[in-house]
Every structure is written in structure tokens, then in C-alpha cells.
N, C-alpha and C positions, 0 to 999 in steps of 0.2 A: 791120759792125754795131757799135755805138758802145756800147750796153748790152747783154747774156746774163742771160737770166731764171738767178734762182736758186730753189736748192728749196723755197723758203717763200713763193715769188712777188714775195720783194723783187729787184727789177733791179741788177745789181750794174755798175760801171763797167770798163771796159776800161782800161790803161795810157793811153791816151791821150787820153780823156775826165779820165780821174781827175787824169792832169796836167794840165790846161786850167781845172780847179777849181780848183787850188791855187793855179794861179799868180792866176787872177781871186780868190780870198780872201785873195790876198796880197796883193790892191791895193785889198780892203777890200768887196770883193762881199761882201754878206751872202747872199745867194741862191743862191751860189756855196757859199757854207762850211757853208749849210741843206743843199743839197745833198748835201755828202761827209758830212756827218753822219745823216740820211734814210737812205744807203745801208751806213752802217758798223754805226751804232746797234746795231740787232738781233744779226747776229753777233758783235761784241765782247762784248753783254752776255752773250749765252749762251757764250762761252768762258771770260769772268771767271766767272759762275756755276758755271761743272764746277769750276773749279778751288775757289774759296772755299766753294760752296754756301750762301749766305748771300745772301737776294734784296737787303733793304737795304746790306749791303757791297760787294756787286754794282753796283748804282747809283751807290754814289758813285764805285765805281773808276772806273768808265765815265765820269760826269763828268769826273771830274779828270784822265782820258787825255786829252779831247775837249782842254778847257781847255789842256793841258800843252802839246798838239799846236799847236790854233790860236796859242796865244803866243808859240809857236816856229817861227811859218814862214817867217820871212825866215831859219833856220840848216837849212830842210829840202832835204835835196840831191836834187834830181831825178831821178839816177840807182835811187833806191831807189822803192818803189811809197807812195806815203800810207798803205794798207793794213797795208803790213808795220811804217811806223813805228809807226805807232797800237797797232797789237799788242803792239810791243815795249815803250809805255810801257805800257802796261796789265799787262803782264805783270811790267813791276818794279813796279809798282805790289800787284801781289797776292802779290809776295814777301816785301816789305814790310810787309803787313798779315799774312801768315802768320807771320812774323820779329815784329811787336808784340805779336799775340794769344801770343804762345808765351812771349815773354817776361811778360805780365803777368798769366800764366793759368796756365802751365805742361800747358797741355790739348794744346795741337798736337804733335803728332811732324811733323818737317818733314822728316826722311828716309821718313815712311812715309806720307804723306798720301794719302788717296784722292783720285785724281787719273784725269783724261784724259775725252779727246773721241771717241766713237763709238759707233755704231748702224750696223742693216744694213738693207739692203733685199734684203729677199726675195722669192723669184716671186709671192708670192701675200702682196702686203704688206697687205691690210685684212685677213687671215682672221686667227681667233684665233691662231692658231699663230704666224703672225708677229708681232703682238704678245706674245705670252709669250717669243718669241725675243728682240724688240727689249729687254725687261724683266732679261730675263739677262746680253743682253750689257752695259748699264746696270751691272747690278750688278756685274759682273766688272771692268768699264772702271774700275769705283769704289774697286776694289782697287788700281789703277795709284798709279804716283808722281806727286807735282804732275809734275816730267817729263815722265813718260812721257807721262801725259796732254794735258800740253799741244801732245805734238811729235805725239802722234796728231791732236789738234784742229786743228791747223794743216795737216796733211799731208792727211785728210781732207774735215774740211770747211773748210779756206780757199782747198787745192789749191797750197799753198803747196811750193815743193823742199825739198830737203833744205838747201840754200845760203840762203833764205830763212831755214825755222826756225832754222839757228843764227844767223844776225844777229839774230832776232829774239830768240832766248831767251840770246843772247850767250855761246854756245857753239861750238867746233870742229863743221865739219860731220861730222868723224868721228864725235863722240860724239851727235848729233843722231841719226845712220842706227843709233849702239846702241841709242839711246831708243827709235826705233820695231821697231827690232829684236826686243827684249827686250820690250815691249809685246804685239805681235802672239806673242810664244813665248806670253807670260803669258796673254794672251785664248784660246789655241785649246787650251793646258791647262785650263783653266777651264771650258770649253765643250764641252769633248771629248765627255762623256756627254751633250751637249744635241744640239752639229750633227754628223751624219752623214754630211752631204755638203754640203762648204763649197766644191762651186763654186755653191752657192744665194746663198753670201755674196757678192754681186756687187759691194759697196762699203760702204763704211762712211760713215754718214752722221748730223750733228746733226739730233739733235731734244729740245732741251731743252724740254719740259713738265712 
């Protein structure tokens, strides 16, 4: 099967569909490169989004990953997923813009930013409760560090390894598995008086709205 529905109903590509795009948008398919971007789009923006929380800053990062990406792909190595590239510029990219705002605002704390990616699905995901669950854990996930957050975002919703997120976030895979480590302590402390029985917690999943 060459595409896997994802949760939002956008199709997402398989390793070998997605390389078959790249190399045709490297020989100047535009159809090809509408394609990997169709399929990227949405998840990247809601990843830059957890971390900046700013819709407009959001958009441009996004762009300017998309941009950064397409102009670089005669240096992109195959061996690595499109995917994960994409990720990783977008995510220098919003440390960067964390790293400007902080300097000319003085407003950011960059060691303590609310940060990260995740939600849950619960047995009875339309009932109120599960919404008021999904709402807390939002909040708590928001206490996370750009880090942490982001290796949650990655690990969850891109389904990405532990070997992934740290090439992407250019990190030791060791200190990657403390990020989601230290993450998940921080969520089940936070949430301790909310879930009582967290094998209702069957995964954690994006849902940026």
C-alpha cells in the first residue's frame, strides 16, 4: 500500500512513494513537489504551531522550511526520509525565531518555554469527559520545554524513533529518549488527580485547534 491514511484524513506517503517524489521534483516535476508539500503541509504547521504558538510566525516558518527544502534538493541524501528533513529545518528555524524574539523583547525564556506535542485518545473520545481530558492534557503538554515538546511531537504524532528525533532536533539519541522521558514523568505528574486509569491513555495524539 503506497499511501496510510492519517488521523486528520490527510494520506500520508510511505518511504517509497515519498522518495519517488523527490527525486521527480528534483528533475523539476512540479506536481511532484505539490505533492510532498499536500502531504507535509498540515503536520509541520501544527508542530511549528505547539512550539511558537503564534499562527502568523507559524506560516512563515512553514514556508520558509518548504522553500529551504525544495532549493536544497540536489544536497538531499536519500538515505534519510523528506519527512524528517523537513522537520529538522523547521525546527531550526523556530529556534531561531525563539532565539530573535528573546533577544529583542526580552519576553521569551528559552530554557522554559511551553513546549510539546500531545493529546490522547480515550475510550469514549466524543463524550465530554474526553474532551475536558484532551484540554488538560493540552495544558500540561504546554508547560513542557520547546524539547520536550517537540520530541513528544515527533515521537507521537510523526511516529518518528528515537534515532529520527535526534537528527532531527540535532541531538544525541541518548538525550532525545531523556526528553521524552522526562516529558511523559512531567505529564502523568500533572495529570495524576485528572487520569485514574491511564491505560485509557491509549496514545497520544495531535490535535491542534
Amino acid at each position: 500500500m503506497i499511501l496510510r491514511q492519517a488521523e486528520n484524513g490527510v494520506q500520508r506517503l510511505t518511504r517509497r512513494m515519498e522518495r519517488r517524489l523527490v527525486s521527480q521534483a528534483r528533475s523539476g516535476d512540479e506536481d511532484a513537489a505539490r505533492r510532498l508539500v499536500d502531504s507535509h503541509k498540515d503536520r509541520l504547521f501544527a508542530f511549528v504551531w505547539r512550539i511558537l504558538r503564534d499562527h502568523e510566525d507559524s506560516e512563515e516558518i512553514c514556508q520558509d522550511a518548504f522553500l529551504r527544502a525544495f532549493s536544497s534538493l540536489d544536497s538531499f541524501s536519500p538515505e534519510y526520509r523528506f519527512s524528517t528533513w523537513l522537520f529538522t529545518i523547521a525546527y531550526r528555524l523556530c529556534l531561531n525565531q525563539i532565539r530573535r524574539k528573546k533577544a529583542l523583547t526580552g519576553e521569551v525564556d528559552f530554557s522554559n518555554l511551553s513546549a510539546s506535542d500531545d493529546d490522547v485518545c480515550v475510550q469514549l473520545a466524543e463524550s465530554e469527559e474526553a474532551r475536558r481530558l484532551k484540554d488538560k492534557i493540552w495544558e500540561a503538554v504546554d508547560e513542557l520545554s520547546v524539547q520536550q515538546r517537540a520530541a513528544v511531537l515527533l515521537f507521537y504524532r510523526e511516529e518518528m524513533s528515537c534515532d529520527q528525533i535526534a537528527q532531527t532536533l540535532g541531538i544525541p539519541m541518548a538525550t532525545a529518549k531523556s526528553h521524552l522521558h522526562r516529558a511523559r514523568g512531567r505529564l502523568r505528574d500533572a495529570l495524576s488527580g485528572l487520569v485514574k486509569d491511564w491505560t485509557q491513555v491509549q496514545a497520544l495524539r495531535e490535535a491542534a485547534s
